[in-house]
Wavefront OBJ file of the C-alpha trace (Angstrom):
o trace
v -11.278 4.841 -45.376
v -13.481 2.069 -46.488
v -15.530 4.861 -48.677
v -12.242 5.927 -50.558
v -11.552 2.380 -51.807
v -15.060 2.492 -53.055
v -14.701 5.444 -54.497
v -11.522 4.410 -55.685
v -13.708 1.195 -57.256
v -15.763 3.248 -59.163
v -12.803 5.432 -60.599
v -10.965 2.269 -61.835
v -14.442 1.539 -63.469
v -14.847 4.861 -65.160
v -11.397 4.752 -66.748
v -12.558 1.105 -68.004
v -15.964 2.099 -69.908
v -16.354 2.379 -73.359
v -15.751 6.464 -73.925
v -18.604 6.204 -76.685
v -20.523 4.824 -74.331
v -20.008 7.414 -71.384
v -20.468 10.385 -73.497
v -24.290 8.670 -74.917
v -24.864 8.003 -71.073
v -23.770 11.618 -69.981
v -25.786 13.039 -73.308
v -28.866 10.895 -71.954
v -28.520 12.487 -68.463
v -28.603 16.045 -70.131
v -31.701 15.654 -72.179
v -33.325 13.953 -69.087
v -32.796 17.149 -67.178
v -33.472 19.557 -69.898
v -37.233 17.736 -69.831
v -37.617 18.248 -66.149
v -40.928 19.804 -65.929
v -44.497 20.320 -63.661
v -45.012 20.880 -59.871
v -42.635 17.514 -59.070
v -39.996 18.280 -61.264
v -39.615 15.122 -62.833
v -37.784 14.356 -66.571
v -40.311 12.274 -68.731
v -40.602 8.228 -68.649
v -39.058 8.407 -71.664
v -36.234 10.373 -70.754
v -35.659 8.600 -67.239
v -35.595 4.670 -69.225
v -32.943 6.376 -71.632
v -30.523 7.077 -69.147
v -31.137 3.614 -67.381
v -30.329 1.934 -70.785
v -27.378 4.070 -71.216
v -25.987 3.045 -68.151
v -26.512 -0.441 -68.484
v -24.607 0.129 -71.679
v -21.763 1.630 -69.520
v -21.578 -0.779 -66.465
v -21.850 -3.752 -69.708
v -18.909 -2.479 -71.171
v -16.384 -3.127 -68.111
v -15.430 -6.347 -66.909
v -17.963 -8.171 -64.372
v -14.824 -8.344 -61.960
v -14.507 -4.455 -62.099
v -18.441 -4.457 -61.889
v -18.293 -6.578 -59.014
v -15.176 -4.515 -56.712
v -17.575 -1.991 -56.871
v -20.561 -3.813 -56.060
v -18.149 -5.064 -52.992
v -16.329 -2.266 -51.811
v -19.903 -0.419 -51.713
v -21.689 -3.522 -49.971
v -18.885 -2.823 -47.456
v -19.874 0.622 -46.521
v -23.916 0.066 -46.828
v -25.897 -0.303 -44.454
v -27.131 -4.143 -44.797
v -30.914 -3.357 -44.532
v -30.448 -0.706 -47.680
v -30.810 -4.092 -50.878
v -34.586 -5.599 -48.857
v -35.619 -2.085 -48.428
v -35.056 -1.290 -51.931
v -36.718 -4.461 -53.422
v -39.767 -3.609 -50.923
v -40.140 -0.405 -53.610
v -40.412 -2.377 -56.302
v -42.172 -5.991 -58.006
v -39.975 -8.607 -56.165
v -39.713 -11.143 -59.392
v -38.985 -8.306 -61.676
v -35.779 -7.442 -59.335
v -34.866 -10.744 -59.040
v -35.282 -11.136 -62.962
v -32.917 -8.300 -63.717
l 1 2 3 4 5 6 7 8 9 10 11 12 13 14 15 16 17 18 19 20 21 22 23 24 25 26 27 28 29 30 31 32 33 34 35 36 37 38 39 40 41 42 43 44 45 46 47 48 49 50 51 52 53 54 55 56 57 58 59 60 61 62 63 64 65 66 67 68 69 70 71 72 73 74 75 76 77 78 79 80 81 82 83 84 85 86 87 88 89 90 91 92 93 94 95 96 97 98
């Protein structure tokens, strides 16, 4: 149950993005996997920072309390360890910046 209110979250969220927005983030996402190429099947730096951006454009055009149910209702169904193993992947200050 408690991953259908999330999911629900992130469907009130959808309907609240800027349509402009969504289709640049969804257009992003295409050429990204139209430049998938060599033995690891990866899209280009490029490509993969593009659709980051985008998104950031997306979740920015909602309202941080919409941002946030969704941030909460997930919390509430992830596994606590998940957020220090992810910033173990990555610079510590630079996740903490963004």
């Amino acid at each position: 149950l408690e991953a259908l209110k999330a999911i629900d979250k992130m469907i009130v969220m959808g309907a609240q993005a800027d349509p402009k927005l969504l289709k640049a983030a969804a257009d992003a996402h295409h050429k990204a996997i139209g430049s998938i190429g060599g033995a690891n099947g990866v899209t280009s730096k490029a490509d993969w920072e593009a659709v980051n951006a985008a998104l950031g454009r997306v979740i920015a055009s909602v309202p941080e309390s919409t941002v946030m149910d969704v941030y909460n209702s997930v919390s509430d169904i992830t596994d606590p360890g998940v957020p220090a193993y992810m910033k173990s992947l990555v610079n510590g200050a630079d996740a903490e910046a963004a």
